[in-house]
N, CA, C and O atoms as a DFTB+ gen file, in Angstrom:
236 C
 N C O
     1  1      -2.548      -6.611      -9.622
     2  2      -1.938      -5.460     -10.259
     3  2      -0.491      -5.341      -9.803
     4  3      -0.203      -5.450      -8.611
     5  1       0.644      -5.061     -10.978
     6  2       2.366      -5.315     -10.545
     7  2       1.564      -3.587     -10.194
     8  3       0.527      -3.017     -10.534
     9  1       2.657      -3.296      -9.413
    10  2       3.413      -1.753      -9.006
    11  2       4.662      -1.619      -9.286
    12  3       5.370      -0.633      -9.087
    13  1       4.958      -2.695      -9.789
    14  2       6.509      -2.542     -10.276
    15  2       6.650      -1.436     -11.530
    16  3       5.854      -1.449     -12.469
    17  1       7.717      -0.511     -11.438
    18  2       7.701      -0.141     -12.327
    19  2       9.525       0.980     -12.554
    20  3      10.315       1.279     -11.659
    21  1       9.595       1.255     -13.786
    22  2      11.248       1.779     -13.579
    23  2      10.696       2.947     -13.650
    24  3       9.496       3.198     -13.763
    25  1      12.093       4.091     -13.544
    26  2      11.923       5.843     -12.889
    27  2      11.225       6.689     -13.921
    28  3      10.549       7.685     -13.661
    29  1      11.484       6.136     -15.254
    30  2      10.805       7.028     -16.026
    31  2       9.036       6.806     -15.843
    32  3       8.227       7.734     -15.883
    33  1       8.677       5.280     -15.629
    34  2       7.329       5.058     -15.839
    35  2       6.888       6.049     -14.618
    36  3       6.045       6.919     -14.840
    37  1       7.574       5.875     -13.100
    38  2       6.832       6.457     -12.015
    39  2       6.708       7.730     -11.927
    40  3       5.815       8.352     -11.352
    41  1       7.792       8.213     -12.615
    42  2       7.813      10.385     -13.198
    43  2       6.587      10.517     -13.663
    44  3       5.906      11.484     -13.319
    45  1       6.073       9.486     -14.589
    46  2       5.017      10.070     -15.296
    47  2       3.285       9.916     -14.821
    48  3       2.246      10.123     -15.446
    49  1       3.525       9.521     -13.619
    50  2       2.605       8.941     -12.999
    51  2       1.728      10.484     -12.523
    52  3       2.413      11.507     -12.555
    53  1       0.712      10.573     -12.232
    54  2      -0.014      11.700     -11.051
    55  2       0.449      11.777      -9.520
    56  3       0.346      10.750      -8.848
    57  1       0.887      12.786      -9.014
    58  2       0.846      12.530      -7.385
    59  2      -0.320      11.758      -6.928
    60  3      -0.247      11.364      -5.764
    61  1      -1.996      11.280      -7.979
    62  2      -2.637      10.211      -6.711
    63  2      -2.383       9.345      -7.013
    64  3      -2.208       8.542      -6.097
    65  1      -2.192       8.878      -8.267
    66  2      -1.844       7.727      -9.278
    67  2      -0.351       7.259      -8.125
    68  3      -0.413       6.065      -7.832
    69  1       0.719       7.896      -7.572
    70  2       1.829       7.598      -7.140
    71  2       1.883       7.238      -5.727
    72  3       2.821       6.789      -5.067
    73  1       0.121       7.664      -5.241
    74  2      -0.510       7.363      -3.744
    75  2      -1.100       6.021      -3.835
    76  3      -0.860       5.080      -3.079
    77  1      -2.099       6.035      -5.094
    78  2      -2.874       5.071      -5.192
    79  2      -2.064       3.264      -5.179
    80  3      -2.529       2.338      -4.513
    81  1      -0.967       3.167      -5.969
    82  2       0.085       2.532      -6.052
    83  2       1.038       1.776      -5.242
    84  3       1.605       0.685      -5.286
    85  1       0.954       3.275      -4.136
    86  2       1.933       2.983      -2.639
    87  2       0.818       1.994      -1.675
    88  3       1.004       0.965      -1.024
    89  1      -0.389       2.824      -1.923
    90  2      -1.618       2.245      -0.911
    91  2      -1.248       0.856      -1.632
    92  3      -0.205       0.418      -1.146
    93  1      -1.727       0.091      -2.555
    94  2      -1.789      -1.367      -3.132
    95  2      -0.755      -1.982      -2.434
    96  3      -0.961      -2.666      -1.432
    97  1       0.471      -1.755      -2.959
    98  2       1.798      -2.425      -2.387
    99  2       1.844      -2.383      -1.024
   100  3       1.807      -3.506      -0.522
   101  1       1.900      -1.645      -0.396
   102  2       1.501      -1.097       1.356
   103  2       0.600      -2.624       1.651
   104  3       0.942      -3.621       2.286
   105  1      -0.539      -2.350       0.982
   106  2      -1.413      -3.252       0.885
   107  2      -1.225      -4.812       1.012
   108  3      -1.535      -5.559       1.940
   109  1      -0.564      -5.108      -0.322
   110  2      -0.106      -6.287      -0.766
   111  2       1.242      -6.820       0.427
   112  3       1.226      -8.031       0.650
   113  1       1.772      -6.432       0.780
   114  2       2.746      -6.512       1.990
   115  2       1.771      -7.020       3.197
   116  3       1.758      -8.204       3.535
   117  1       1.188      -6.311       3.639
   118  2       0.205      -6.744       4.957
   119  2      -0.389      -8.196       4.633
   120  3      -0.270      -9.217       5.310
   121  1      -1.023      -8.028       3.486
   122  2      -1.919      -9.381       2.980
   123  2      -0.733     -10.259       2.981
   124  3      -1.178     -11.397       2.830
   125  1       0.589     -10.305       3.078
   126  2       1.597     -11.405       2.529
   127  2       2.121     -12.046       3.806
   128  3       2.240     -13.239       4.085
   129  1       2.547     -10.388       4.873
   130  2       2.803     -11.415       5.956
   131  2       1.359     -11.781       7.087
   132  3       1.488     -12.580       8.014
   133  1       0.297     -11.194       6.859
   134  2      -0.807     -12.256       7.764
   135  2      -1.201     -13.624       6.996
   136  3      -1.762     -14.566       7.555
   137  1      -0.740     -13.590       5.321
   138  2      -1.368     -14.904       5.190
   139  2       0.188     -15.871       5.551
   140  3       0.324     -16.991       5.059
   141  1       0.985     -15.413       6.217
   142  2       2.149     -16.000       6.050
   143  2       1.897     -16.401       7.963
   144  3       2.800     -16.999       8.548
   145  1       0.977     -16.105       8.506
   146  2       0.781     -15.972      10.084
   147  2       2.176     -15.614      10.698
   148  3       2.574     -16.091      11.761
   149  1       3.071     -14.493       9.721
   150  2       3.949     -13.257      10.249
   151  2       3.037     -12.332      11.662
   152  3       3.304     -12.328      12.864
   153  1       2.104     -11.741      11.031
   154  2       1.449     -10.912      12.038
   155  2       0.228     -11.599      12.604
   156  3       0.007     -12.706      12.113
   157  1      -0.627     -11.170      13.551
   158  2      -1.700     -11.249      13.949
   159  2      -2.612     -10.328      13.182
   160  3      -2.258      -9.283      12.636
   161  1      -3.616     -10.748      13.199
   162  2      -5.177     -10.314      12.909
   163  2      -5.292      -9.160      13.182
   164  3      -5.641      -8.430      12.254
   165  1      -5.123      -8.719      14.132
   166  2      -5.444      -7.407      15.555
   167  2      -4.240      -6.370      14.674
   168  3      -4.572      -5.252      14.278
   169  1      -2.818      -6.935      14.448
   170  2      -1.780      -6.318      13.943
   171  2      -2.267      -5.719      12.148
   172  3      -2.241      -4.609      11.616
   173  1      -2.660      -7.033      11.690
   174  2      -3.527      -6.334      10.604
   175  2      -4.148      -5.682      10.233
   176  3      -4.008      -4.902       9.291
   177  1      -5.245      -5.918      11.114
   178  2      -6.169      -4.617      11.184
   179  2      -5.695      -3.028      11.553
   180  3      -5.983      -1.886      11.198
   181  1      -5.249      -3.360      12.014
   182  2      -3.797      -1.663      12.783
   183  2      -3.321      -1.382      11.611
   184  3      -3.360      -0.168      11.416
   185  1      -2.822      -2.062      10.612
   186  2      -2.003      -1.874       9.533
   187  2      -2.883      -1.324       8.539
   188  3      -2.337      -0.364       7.996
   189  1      -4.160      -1.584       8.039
   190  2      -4.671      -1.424       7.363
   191  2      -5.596       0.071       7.567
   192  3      -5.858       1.018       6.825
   193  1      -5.912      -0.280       8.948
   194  2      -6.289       1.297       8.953
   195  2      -5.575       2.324       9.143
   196  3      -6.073       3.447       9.056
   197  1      -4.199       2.118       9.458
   198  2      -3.287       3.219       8.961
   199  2      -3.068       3.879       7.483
   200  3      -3.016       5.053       7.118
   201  1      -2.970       2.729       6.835
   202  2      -2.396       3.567       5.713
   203  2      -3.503       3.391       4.822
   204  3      -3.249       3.140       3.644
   205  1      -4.870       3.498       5.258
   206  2      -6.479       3.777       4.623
   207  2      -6.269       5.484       5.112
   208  3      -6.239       6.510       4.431
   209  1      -6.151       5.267       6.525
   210  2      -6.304       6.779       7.189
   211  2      -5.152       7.814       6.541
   212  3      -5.531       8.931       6.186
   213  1      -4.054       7.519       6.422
   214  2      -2.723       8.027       5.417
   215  2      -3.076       8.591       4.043
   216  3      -2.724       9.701       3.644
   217  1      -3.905       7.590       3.271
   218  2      -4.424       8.168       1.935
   219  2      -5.626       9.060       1.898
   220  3      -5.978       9.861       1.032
   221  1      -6.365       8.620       3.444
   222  2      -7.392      10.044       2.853
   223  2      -6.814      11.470       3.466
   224  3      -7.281      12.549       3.101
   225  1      -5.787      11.362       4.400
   226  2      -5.109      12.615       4.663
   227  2      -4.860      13.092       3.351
   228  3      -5.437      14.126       3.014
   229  1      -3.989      12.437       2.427
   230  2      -3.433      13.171       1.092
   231  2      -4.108      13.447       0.165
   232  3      -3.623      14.032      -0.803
   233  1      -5.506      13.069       0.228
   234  2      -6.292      13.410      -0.607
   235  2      -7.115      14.994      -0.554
   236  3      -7.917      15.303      -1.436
């Protein structure tokens, strides 16, 4: 799924729709630099349950 998108598309988005989006990309970043062996495993996992724990705050 792109998240790319220009200012008018993201205006029209929902505040979860504009969470849900951030979480993916957030997402897709982590997955890019551990498969890139940028981070560690241990660092991954840290990463991921942050911004899991981040989205159910805003929910």
């Amino acid at each position: 799924m792109s998240v790319h998108l220009d200012t008018g598309e993201w205006e029209s988005l929902s505040y979860e729709e504009k969470n849900r989006r951030l979480f993916i990309k957030q997402k897709q970043l982590l997955d890019a630099f551990f498969a890139r062996h940028a981070i560690s495993k241990s660092k991954y996992d840290e990463g991921i349950s942050y911004i899991t724990s981040r989205m159910r705050r805003k929910q």
